[in-house]
C-alpha positions as a printed NumPy array, in Angstrom:
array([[  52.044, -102.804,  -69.909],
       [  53.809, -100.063,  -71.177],
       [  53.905,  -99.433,  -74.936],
       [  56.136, -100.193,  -77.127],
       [  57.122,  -98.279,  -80.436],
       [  59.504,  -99.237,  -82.96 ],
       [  61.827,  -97.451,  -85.272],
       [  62.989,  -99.488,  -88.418],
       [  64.707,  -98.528,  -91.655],
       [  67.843,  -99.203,  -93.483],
       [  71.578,  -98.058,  -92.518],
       [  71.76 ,  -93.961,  -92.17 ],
       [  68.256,  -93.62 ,  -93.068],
       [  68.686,  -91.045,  -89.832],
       [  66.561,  -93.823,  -87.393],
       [  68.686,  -92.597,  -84.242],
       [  68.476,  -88.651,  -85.125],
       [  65.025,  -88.842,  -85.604],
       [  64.654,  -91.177,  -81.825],
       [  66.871,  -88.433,  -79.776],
       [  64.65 ,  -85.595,  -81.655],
       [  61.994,  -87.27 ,  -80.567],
       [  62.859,  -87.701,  -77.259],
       [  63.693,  -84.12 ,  -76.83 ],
       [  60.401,  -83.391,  -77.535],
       [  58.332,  -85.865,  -75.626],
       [  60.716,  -84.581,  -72.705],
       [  59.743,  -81.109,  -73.063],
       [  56.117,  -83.027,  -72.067],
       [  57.422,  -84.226,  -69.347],
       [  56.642,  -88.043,  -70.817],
       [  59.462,  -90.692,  -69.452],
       [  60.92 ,  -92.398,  -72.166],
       [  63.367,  -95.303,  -72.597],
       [  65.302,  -96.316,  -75.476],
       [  66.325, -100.198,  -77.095],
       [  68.996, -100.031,  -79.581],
       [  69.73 , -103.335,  -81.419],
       [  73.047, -103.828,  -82.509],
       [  72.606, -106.875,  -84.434],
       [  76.258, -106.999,  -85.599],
       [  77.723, -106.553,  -81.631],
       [  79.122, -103.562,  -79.947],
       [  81.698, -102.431,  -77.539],
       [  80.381, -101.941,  -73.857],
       [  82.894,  -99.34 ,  -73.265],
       [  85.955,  -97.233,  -74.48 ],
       [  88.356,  -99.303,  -75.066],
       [  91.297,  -99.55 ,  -72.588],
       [  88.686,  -98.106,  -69.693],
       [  87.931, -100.073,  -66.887],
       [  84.494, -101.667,  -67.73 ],
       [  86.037, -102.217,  -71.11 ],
       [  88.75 , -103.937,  -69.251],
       [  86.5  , -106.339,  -67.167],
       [  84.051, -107.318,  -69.845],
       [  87.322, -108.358,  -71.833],
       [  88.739, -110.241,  -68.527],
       [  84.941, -112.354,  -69.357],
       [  82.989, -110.993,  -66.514],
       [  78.934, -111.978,  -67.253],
       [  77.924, -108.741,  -65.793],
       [  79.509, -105.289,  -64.995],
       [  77.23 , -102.442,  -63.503],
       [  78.799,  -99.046,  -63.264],
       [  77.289,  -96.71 ,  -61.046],
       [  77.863,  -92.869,  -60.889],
       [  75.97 ,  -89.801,  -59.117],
       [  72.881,  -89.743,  -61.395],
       [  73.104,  -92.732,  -63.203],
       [  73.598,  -96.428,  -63.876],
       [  74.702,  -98.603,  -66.698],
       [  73.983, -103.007,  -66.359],
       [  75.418, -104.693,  -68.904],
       [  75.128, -108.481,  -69.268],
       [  76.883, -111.071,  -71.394],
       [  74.487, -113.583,  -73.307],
       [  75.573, -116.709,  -75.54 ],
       [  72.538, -115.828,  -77.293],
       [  70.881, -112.478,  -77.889],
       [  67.946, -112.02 ,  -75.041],
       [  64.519, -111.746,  -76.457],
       [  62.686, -108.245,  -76.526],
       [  60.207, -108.792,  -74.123],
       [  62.597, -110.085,  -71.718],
       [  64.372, -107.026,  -72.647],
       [  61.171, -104.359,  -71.907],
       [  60.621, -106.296,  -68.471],
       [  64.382, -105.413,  -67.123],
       [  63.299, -101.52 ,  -67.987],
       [  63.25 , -100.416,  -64.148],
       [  62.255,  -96.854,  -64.556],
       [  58.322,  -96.108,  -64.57 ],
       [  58.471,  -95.085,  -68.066],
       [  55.552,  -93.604,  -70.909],
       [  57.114,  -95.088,  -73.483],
       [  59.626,  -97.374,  -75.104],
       [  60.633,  -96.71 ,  -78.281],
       [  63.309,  -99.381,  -80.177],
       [  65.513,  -99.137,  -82.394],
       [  65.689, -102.033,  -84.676],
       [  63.822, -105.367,  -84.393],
       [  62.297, -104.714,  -87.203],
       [  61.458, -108.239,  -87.457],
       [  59.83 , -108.297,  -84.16 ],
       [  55.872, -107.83 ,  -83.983],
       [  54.334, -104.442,  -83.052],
       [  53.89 , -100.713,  -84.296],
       [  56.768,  -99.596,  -86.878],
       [  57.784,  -96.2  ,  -87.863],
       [  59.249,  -97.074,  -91.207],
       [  61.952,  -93.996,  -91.874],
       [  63.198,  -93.843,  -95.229],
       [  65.385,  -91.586,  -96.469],
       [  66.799,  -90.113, -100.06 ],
       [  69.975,  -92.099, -101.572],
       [  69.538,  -94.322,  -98.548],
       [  66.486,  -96.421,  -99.093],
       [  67.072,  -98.872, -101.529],
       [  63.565, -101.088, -101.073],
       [  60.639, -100.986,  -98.425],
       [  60.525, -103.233,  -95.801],
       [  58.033, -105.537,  -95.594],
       [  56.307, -104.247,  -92.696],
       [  52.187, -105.701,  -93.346],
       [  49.972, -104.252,  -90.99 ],
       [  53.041, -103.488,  -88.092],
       [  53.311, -100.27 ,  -90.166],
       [  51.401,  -97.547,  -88.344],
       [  53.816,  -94.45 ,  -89.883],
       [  56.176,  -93.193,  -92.391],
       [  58.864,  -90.721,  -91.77 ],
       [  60.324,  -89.808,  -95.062],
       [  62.404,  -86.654,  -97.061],
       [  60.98 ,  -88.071, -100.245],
       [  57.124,  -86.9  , -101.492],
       [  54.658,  -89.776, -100.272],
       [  51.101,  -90.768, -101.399],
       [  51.12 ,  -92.781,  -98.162],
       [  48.084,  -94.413,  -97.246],
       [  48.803,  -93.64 ,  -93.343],
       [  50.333,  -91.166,  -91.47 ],
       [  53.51 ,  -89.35 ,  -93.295],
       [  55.775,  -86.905,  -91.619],
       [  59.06 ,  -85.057,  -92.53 ],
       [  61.689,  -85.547,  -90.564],
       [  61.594,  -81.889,  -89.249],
       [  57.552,  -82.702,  -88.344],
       [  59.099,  -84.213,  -84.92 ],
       [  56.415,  -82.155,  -83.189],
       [  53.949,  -83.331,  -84.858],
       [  55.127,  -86.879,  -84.896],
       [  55.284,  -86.6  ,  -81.059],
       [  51.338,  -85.586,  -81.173],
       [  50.481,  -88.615,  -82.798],
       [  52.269,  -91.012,  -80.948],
       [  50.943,  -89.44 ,  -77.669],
       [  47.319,  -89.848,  -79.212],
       [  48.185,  -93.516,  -80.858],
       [  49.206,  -94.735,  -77.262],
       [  46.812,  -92.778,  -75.16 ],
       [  49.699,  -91.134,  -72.788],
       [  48.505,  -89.634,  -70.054]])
């Protein structure tokens, strides 16, 4: 099974800068990576007035759009899917799935908290394997800056033996 990593922290704590920095860099390795964002609160599938906007608004229950180099499924649920149903629709042979969110979900959390942002900790127990922070730490586990995406990238690749 491929491994799973999660991302958690409160609003504009910089969660999705610090995912597509990371990416970048596990790229650069060559590593194939997807990406789970949760969007507890909804989200729009499209631009609005577009044509996939358009259909999912007519109340199709699934809309693929397909271009040169890529393609986008979305599906309409009465109730939100659960994440390992989620992980099994990822097609691609990836290295590594790193999500956005769930932070109630079990497995390893990247807790990122950020100056003027983070109000409390999250209650993370033993899920917490690292802390990406702008604020000085006496962390107990790994601590990184969030410009130490290198070296965040390092430890994942050693946490989750990829190959």
């Amino acid at each position: 099974m491929v491994p799973v990593v999660f991302i958690v922290g409160n609003s504009n704590t910089g969660k999705t800068l610090l995912i597509e920095r990371l990416v970048g860099v596990l790229k650069k390795s060559n590593y194939r990576i997807a990406v789970i964002k949760h969007a507890p609160h909804g989200y729009e599938p499209d631009v609005q007035g577009k044509d996939t906007w358009r259909y999912c608004r007519a109340g199709v229950d699934e809309v693929v759009v397909v271009g040169p180099e890529s393609l986008t499924h979305h599906s309409f649920y009465r109730q939100e899917p659960a994440l390992p149903d989620i992980i099994k629709r990822i097609e691609n042979d990836v290295d590594l799935v790193i999500v956005e969110g769930f932070k109630k979900q079990a497995g390893p959390k990247i807790e990122v908290l950020r100056k003027g942002y983070t109000t409390q900790r999250l209650n993370l127990g033993s899920d917490l394997i690292a802390v990406v922070s702008d604020c000085p730490s006496e962390e107990k586990i790994p601590t990184f800056t969030p410009d130490e995406v290198e070296r965040l990238a390092d430890f994942l690749v050693r946490r989750f033996s990829l190959k």
